[in-house]
matplotlib code that plots the C-alpha trace (Angstrom):
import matplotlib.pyplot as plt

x = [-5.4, -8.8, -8.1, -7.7, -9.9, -7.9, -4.7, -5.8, -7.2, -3.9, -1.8, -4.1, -3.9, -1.7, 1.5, 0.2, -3.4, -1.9, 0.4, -1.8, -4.1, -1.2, -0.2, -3.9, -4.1, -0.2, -1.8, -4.7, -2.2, 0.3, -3.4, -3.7, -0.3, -1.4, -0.7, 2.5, 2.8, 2.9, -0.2, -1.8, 0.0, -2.4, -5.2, -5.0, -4.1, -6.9, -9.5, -8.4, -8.9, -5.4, -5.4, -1.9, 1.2, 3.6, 1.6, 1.2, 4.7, 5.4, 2.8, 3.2, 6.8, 5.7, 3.1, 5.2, 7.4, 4.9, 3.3, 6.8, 7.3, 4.5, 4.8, 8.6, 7.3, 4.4, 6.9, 9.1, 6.2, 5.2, 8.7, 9.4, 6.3, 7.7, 10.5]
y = [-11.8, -11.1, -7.8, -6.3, -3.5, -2.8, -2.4, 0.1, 1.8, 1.7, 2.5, 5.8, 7.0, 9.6, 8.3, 11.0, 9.9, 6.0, 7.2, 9.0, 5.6, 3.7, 6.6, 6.0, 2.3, 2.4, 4.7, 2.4, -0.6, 1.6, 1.7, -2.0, -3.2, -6.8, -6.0, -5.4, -2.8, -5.6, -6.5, -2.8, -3.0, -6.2, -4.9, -1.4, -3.3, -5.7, -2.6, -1.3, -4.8, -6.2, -9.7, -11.6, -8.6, -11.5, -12.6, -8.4, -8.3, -11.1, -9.8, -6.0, -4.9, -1.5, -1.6, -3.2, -0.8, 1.9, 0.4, -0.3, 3.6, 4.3, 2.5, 3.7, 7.2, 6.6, 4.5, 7.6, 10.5, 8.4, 8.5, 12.4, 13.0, 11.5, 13.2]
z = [-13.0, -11.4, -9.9, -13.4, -12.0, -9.3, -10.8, -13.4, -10.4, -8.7, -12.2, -12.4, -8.9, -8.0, -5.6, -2.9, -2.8, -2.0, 0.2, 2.2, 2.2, 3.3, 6.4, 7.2, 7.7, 9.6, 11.9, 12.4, 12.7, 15.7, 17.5, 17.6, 18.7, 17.6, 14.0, 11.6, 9.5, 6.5, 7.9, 7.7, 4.3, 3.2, 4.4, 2.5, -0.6, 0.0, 0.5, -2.9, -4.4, -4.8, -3.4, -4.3, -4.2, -5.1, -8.0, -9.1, -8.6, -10.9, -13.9, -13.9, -12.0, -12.3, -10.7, -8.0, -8.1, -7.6, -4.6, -3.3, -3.5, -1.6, 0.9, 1.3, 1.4, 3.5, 6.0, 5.6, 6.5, 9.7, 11.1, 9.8, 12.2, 15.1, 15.1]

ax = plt.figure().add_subplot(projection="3d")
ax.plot(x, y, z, "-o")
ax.set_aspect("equal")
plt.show()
């Protein structure tokens, strides 16, 4: 596990604050059609210092689960504010 660092920073940060991260870098991904949104999903993670979701997912499921939940709600913001 050598993003021990990351995930405590993760663990202690509030679900809103990650969120908002992840609305940031969909946005960023809608402006450049060539990416996914699992790809502006990496990269945010990748920014914060997580490098291998499947292995996170494997070591601490909640954790997982949290950055699952954010990225449900921050899926769910982006298409409140379409509408």
């Amino acid at each position: 596990m050598c993003d021990f660092w990351a995930r405590i920073k993760v663990k202690k940060s509030r679900l809103d604050r990650l969120v908002d991260g992840l609305v940031e870098s969909i946005a960023g991904c809608r402006s450049s059609d060539s990416r996914s949104i699992e790809d502006a999903y990496d990269e945010y993670w990748s920014q914060l210092g997580i490098r291998n979701r499947n292995l996170l997912c494997e070591e601490e499921p909640d954790l997982c689960e949290k950055i699952r939940t954010a990225e449900n709600l921050a899926e769910s913001r982006i298409a409140f504010a379409k509408h």
